[in-house]
C-alpha positions as CSV (number, residue, x, y, z in Angstrom):
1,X,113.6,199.2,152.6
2,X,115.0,199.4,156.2
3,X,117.5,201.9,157.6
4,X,121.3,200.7,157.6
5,X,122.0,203.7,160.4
6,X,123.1,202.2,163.6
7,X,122.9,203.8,167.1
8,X,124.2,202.7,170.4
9,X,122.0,200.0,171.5
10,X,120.0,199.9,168.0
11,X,119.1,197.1,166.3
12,X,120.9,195.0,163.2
13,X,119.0,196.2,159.9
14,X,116.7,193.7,158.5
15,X,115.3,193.2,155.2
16,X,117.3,193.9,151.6
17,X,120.7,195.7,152.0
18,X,123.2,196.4,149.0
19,X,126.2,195.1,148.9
20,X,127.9,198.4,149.6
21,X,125.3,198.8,152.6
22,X,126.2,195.7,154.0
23,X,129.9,195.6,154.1
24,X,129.9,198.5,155.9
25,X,127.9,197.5,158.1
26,X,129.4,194.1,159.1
27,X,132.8,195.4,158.6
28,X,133.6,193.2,155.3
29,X,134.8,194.0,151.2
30,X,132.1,194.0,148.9
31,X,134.3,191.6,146.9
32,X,133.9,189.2,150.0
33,X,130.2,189.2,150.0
34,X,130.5,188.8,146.5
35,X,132.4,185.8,146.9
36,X,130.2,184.6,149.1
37,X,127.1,184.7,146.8
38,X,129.3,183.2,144.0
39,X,130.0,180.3,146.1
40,X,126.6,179.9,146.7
41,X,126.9,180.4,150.8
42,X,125.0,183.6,150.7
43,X,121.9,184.5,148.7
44,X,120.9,187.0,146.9
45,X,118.4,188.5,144.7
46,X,118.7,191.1,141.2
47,X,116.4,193.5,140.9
48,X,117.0,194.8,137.9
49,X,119.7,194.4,135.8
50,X,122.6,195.8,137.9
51,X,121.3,195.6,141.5
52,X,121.9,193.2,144.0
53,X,120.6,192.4,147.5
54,X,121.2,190.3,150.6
55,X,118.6,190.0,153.4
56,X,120.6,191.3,156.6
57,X,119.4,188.3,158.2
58,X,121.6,186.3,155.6
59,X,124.5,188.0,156.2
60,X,124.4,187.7,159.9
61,X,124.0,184.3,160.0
62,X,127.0,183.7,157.9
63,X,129.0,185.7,159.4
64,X,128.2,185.0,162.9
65,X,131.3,184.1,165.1
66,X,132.3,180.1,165.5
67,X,132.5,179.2,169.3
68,X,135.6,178.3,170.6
69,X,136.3,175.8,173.3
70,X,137.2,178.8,175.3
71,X,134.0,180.4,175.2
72,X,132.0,176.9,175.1
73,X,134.2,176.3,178.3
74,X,133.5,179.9,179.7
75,X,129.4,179.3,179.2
76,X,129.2,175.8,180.9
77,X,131.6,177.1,183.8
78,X,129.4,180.6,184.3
């Protein structure tokens, strides 16, 4: 498994995170990535009969800011 650490300028994680790991990371409850798998808008595996994981990548992408017309105005103007 990947290191969670972040430095300045350091990379995102990747691969498997906990749940804990994760919502530290990207500043979110556990019980909101929960949610989120329970929903179905984030997946996740159990390995084991307890432990669950989300690929980083998976929780980036949801939740990756929506664009506003400001900044779609801001990007077509620079």
């Amino acid at each position: 498994m990947s290191s969670t650490r972040e430095t300045a300028g350091s990379q995102r994680p990747r691969g498997w995170l906990s749940l804990r790991q994760a919502a530290t990371i990207y500043g979110v409850s556990v019980d909101t990535l929960r949610r989120r798998i329970t929903v179905g808008k984030l997946p996740a595996r159990r390995f084991g009969p307890r432990l669950i994981r989300v690929q980083a990548s998976d929780v980036e992408a949801l939740l990756r800011p929506i664009p506003t017309i400001g900044t779609i105005h801001a990007r077509h103007s620079a």
